[in-house]
C-alpha positions as CSV (number, residue, x, y, z in Angstrom):
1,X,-51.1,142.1,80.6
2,X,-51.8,145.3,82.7
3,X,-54.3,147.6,81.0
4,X,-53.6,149.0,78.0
5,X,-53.2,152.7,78.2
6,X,-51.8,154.1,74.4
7,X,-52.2,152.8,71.1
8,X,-50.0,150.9,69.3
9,X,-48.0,152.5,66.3
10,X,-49.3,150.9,64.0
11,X,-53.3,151.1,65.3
12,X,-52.4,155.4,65.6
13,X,-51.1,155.1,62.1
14,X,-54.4,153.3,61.0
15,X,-56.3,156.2,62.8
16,X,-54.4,158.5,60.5
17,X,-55.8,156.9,57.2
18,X,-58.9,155.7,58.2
19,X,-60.3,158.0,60.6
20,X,-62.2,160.1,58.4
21,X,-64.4,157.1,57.5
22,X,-66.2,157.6,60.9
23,X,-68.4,160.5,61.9
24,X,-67.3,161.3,65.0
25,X,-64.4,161.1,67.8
26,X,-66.4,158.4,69.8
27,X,-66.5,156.2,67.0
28,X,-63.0,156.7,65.9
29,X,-62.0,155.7,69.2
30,X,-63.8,152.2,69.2
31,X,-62.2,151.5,65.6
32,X,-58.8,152.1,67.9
33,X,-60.1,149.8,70.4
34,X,-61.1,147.2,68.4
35,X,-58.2,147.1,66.0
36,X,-56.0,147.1,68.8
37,X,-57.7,143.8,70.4
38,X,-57.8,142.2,67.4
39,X,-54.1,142.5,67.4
40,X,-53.0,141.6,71.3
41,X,-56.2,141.1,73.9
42,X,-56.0,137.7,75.1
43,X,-60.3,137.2,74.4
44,X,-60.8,138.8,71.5
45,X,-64.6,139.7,71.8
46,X,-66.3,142.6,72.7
47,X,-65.9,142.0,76.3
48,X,-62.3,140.6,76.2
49,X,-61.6,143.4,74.2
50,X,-63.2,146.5,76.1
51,X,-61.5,144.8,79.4
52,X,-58.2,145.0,77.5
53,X,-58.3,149.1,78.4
54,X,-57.3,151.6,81.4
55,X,-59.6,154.2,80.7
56,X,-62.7,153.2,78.2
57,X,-66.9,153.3,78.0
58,X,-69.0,150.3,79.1
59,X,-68.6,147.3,77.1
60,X,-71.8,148.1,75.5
61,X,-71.0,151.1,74.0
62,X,-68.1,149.3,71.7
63,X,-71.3,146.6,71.1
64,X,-72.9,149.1,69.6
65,X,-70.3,150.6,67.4
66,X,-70.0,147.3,66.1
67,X,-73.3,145.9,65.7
68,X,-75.5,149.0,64.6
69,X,-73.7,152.0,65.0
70,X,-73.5,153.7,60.6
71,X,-70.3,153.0,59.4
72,X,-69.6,152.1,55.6
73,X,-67.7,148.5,55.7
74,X,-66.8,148.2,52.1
75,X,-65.7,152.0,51.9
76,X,-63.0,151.0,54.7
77,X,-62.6,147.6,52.6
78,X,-61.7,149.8,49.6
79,X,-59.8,152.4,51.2
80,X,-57.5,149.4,52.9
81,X,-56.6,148.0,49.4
82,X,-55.7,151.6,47.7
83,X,-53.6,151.5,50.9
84,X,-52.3,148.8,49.9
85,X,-51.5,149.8,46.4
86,X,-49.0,152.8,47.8
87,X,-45.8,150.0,48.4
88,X,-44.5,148.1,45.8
89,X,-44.6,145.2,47.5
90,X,-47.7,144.7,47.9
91,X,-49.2,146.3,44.7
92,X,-51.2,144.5,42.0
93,X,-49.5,143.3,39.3
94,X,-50.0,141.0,36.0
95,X,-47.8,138.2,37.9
96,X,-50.2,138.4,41.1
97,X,-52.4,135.6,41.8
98,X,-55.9,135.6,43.2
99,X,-56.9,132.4,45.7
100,X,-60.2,131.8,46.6
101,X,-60.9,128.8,48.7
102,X,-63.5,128.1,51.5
103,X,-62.5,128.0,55.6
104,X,-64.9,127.0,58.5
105,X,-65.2,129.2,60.9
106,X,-65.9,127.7,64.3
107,X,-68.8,128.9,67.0
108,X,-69.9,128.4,70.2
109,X,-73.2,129.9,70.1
110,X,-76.2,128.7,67.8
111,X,-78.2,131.7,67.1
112,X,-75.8,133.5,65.7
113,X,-76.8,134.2,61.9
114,X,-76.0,132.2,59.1
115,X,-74.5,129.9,61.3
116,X,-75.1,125.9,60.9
117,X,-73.6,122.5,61.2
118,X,-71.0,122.1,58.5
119,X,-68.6,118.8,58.2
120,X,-65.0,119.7,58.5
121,X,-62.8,117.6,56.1
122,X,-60.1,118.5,57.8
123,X,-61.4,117.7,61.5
124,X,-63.1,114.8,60.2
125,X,-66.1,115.7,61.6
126,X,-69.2,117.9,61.8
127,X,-69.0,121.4,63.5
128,X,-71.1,124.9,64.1
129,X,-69.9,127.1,61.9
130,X,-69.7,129.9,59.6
131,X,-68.9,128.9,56.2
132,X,-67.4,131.7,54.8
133,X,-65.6,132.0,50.6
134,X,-62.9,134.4,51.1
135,X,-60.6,135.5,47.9
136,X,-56.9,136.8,48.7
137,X,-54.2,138.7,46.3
138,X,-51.0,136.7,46.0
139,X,-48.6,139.6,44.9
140,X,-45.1,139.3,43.4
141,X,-43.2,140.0,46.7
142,X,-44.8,136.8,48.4
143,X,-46.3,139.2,50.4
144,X,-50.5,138.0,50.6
145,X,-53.4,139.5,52.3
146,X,-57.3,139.5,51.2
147,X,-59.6,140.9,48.8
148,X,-63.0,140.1,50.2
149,X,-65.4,137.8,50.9
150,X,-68.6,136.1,50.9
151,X,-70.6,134.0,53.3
152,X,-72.4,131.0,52.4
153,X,-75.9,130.7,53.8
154,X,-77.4,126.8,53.6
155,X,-80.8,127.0,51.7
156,X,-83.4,126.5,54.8
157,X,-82.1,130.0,56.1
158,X,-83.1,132.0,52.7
159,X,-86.2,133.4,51.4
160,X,-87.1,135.5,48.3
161,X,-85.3,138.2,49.7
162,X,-82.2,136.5,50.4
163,X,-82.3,134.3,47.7
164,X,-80.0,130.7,48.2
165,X,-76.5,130.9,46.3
166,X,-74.5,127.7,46.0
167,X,-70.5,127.9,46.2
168,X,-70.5,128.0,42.6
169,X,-72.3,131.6,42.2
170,X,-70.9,133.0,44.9
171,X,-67.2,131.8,43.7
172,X,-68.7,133.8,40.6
173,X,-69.6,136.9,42.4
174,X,-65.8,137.0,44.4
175,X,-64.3,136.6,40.6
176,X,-66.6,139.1,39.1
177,X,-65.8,142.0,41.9
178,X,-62.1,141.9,41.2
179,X,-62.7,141.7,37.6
180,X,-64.5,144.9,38.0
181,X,-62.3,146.6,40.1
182,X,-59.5,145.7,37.5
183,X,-57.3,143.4,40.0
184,X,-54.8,141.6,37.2
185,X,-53.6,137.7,37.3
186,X,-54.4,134.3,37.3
187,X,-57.2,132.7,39.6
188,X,-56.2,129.9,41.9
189,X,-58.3,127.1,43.4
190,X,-58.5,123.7,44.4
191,X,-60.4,120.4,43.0
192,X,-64.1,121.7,44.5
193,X,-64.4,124.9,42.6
194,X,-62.4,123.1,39.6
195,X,-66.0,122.9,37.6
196,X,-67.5,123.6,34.0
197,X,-69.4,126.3,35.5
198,X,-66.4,128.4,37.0
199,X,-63.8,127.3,34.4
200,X,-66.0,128.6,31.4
201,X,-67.3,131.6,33.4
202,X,-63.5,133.1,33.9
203,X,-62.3,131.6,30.1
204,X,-65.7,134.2,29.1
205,X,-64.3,137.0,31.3
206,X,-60.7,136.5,29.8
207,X,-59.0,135.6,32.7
208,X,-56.7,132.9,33.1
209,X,-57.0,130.4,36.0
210,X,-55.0,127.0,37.3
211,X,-57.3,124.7,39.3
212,X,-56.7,121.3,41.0
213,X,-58.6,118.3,39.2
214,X,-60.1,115.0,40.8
215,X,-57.7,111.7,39.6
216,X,-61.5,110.8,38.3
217,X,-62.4,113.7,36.4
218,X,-63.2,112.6,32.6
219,X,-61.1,114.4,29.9
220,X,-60.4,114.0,25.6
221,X,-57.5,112.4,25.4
222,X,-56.2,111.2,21.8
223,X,-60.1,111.4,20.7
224,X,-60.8,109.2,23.5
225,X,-62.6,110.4,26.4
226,X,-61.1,108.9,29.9
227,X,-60.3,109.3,33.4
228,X,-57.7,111.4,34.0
229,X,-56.0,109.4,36.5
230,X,-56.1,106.3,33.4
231,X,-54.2,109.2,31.3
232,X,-51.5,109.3,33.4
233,X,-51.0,105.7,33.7
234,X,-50.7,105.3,30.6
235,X,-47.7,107.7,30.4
236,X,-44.5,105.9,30.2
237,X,-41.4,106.7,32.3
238,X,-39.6,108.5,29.5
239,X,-42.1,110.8,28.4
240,X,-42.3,112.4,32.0
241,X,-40.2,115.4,32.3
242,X,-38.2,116.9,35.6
243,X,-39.7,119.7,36.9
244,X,-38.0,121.5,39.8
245,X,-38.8,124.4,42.1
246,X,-36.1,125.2,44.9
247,X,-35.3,122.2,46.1
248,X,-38.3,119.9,45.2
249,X,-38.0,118.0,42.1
250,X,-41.3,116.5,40.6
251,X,-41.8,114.6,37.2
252,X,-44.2,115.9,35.1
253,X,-46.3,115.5,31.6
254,X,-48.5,118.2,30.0
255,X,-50.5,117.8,27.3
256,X,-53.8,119.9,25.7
257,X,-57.1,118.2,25.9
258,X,-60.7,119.0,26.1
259,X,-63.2,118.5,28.8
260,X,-66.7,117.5,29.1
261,X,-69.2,120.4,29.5
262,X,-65.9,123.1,29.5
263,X,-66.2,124.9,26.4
264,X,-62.4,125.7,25.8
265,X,-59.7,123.9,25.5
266,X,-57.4,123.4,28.3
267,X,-53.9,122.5,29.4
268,X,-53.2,119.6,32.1
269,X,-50.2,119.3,34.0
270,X,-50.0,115.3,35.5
271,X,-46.9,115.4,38.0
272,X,-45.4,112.1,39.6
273,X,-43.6,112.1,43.2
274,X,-40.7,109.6,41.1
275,X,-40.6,109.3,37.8
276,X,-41.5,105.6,37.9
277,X,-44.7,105.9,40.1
278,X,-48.0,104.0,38.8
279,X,-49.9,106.8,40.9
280,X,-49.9,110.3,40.4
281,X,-49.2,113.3,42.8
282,X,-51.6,115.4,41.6
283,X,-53.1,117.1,38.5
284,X,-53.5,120.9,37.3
285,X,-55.6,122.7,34.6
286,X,-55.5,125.9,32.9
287,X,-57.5,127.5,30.3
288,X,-53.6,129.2,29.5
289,X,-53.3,126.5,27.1
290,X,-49.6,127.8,26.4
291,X,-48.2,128.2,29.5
292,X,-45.0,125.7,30.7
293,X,-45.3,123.3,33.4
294,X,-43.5,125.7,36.0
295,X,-45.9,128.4,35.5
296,X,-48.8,126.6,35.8
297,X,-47.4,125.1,39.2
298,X,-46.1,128.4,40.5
299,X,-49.4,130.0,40.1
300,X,-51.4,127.0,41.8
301,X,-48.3,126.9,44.3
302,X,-49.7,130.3,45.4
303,X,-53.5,128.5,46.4
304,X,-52.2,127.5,49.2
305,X,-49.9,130.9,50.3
306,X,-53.2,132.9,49.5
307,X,-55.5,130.7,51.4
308,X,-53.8,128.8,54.0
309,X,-52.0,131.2,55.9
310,X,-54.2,133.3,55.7
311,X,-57.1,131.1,57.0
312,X,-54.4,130.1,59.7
313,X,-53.0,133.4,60.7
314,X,-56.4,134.7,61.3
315,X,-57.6,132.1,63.4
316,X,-54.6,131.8,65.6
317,X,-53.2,135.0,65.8
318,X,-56.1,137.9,65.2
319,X,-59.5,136.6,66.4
320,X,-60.9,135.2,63.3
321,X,-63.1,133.0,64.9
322,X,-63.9,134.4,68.5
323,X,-66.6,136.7,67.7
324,X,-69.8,135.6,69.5
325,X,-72.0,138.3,68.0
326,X,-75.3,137.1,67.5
327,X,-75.8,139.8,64.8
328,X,-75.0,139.2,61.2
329,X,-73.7,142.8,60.5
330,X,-71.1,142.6,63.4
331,X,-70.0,139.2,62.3
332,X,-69.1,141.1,58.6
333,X,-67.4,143.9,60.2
334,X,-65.9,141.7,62.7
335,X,-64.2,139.9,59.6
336,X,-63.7,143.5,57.8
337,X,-61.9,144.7,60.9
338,X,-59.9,141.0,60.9
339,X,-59.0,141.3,57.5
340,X,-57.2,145.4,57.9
341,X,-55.7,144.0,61.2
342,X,-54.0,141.3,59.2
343,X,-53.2,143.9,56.2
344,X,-51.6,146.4,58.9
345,X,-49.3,143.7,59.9
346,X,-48.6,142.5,56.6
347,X,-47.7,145.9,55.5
348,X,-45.2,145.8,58.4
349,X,-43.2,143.0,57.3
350,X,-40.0,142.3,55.6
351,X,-39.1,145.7,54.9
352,X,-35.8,146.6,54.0
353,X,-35.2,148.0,58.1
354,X,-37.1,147.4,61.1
355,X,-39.3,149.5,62.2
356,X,-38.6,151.5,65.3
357,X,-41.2,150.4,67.4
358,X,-40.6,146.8,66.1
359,X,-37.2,146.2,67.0
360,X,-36.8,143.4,65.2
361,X,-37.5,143.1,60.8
362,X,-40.6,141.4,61.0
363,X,-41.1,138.1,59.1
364,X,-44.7,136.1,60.2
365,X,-48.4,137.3,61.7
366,X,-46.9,136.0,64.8
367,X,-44.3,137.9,64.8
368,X,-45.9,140.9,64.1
369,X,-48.4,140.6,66.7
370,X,-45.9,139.9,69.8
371,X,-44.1,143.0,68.7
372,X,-47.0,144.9,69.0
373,X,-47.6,143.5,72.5
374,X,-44.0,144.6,73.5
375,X,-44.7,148.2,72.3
376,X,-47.9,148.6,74.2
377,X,-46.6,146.9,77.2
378,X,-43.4,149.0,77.6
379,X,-46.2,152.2,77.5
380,X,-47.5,151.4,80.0
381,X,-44.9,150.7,82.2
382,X,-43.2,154.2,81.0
383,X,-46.8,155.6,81.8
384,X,-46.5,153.6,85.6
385,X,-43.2,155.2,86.0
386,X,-44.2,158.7,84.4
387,X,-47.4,158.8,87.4
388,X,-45.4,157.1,90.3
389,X,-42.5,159.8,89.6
390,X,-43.6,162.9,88.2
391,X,-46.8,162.8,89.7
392,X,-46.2,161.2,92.6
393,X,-48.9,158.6,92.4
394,X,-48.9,155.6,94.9
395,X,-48.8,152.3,93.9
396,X,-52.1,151.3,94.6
397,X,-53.5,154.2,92.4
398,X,-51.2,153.2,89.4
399,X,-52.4,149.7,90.0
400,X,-56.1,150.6,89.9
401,X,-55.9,152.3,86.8
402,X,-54.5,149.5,85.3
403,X,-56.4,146.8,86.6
404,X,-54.6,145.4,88.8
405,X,-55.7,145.9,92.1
């Protein structure tokens, strides 16, 4: 698109409340400029970004800002969630859920920090990548965006000052942070984080979670310790019970047990495509051990709102993935600044009447973002008018100044 020449109403109202994080004007104006890529430059690295502009510094200046430049991440981190906290729907509550699952972040480049080869379950194959353990808030609207995050650094690239932390302990550090900053609900994650270590380390904390389980993970059942998958074969047809959410309708049993190396007792939920399947769908646990079937599955239902679209919206839509920074500081704040862009937009949608600028009531990232193209893109063409017009500029001076000459 032709050079970008005003900010977008929603990056000036981000100025507004974040602004006084940074020192000085210069800086404030590169938080702009990089929000405002995030959201609608076609390359959205330093260079695609800075070439996104009219009228800016060298490319190296915004490097900088992101790379070395004092700013305090995790004060703008904390300032974005009180943000947060002023609408209703998208405030904590006791019925929120927090997800916390792993994503792969793809790179080009191999000496950027922390990256490595990782194997891609999805992909089916291995990739360079940052592995990164991200936890999101779930809240009562629908509405989803996330808390923070954690990156996961393979043991050959620690020391004694960086000591290695598995998936389990930094799972543990994710759950301890938003016990500590007093975030309320349930924790949701799938089968890999569904161990002894993290079930008894959030049934300590008092805190209730629903996690995926393995079809071969052991559990007590009847004083007889099995597979869990030979549990639910040996369920007849008429003990399983209909279990339906909007249109889907599932067959379900539920039943306390105990499991090896968990020291509480815990609720399983075994659910059944039809109700005379020999295999099962798949199987839930929670340390809630009186919670109904449809709770348990409404707050796992929210793993994959929490994780998924999140994961997916901020590859495709907001640059996730396209930093190249070889510095491990600007990759953080290149997430940090990722994560507000996709809170701004969040913030934006489904309200109860469009927003001016928008047009349109807003419903996905997507969304969002191409109505933030069409506002910046009708600037500028009211500023091409405004100089060929009023200030009688030629065409050929309007199109330098917007790049396209």
């Amino acid at each position: 698109m032709p050079a970008i020449i005003e900010w977008p109403t929603v990056v000036q109202e981000a100025l507004a409340r974040y602004g006084d994080l940074f020192k000085n004007e210069p800086e404030r104006r590169h938080f702009a400029e990089y929000l405002t890529g995030l959201l609608i430059a076609e390359r959205k690295t330093v260079s695609g970004i800075n070439a996104e502009f009219a009228l800016t510094t060298d490319q190296s200046c915004l490097n900088r800002w992101i790379n070395e430049v004092a700013w305090d991440v995790q004060a703008l981190n904390e300032r974005r969630l009180a943000e947060l906290q002023k609408d209703s729907s998208t405030r904590y509550s006791d019925r929120g859920v927090i997800a916390v699952d792993n994503t792969l972040i793809d790179h080009e480049g191999k000496l950027i920090e922390d990256v490595g080869w990782f194997w891609d379950h999805a992909e089916q194959r291995n990739k360079i990548a940052h592995d990164y353990l991200i936890s999101n808030y779930v809240c009562s609207s629908g509405k989803h965006y996330a808390l923070e995050f954690k990156r996961f650094r393979k043991r050959e690239d620690c020391s004694e000052e960086t000591p290695f932390r598995d998936h389990t302990e930094l799972f543990k550090e994710l759950a301890d942070w938003a016990i500590e900053h007093q975030i309320p609900g349930a924790f949701a994650f799938d089968s890999y984080f569904t161990n002894a270590p993290i079930m008894n380390h959030l049934n300590a904390k008092g805190r209730a979670y629903v996690g995926d389980m393995k079809t071969n993970r052991k559990v007590v059942f009847l004083g007889k310790e099995m597979r869990v998958d030979e549990v639910a074969r040996s369920i007849p047809s008429q003990d399983r019970k209909p279990i339906q959410i909007d249109d889907k309708k599932q067959w379900s049993f539920t039943r306390s047990v105990r499991l090896p190396k968990v020291d509480h007792p815990v609720r399983i939920l075994i659910l059944w495509e039809n109700r005379e399947d020999p295999e099962v769908r798949k199987i839930l646990v929670t340390n809630r051990t009186q919670w109904e079937a449809i709770r348990m599955l409404l707050v796992y239902r929210h793993r994959w709102t929490g994780t998924e679209s999140f994961h997916r919206d901020g590859k495709q839509h907001l640059g996730m993935g396209d930093c190249q920074l070889r510095n491990g500081q600007g990759q953080t704040r290149h997430l940090y600044m990722v994560i507000l862009a996709h809170s701004l937009l969040v913030s934006q949608m489904r309200q109860n009447r469009a927003k001016e600028w928008a047009v349109a009531t807003l419903t996905t990232i997507g969304e969002a973002c191409r109505a933030v193209m069409r506002e910046t893109l009708q600037r500028t063409i009211t500023w091409a008018i405004e100089r060929a017009t009023l200030d009688g500029w030629t065409t050929p001076r309007v199109c330098h100044v917007l790049n396209l000459a």
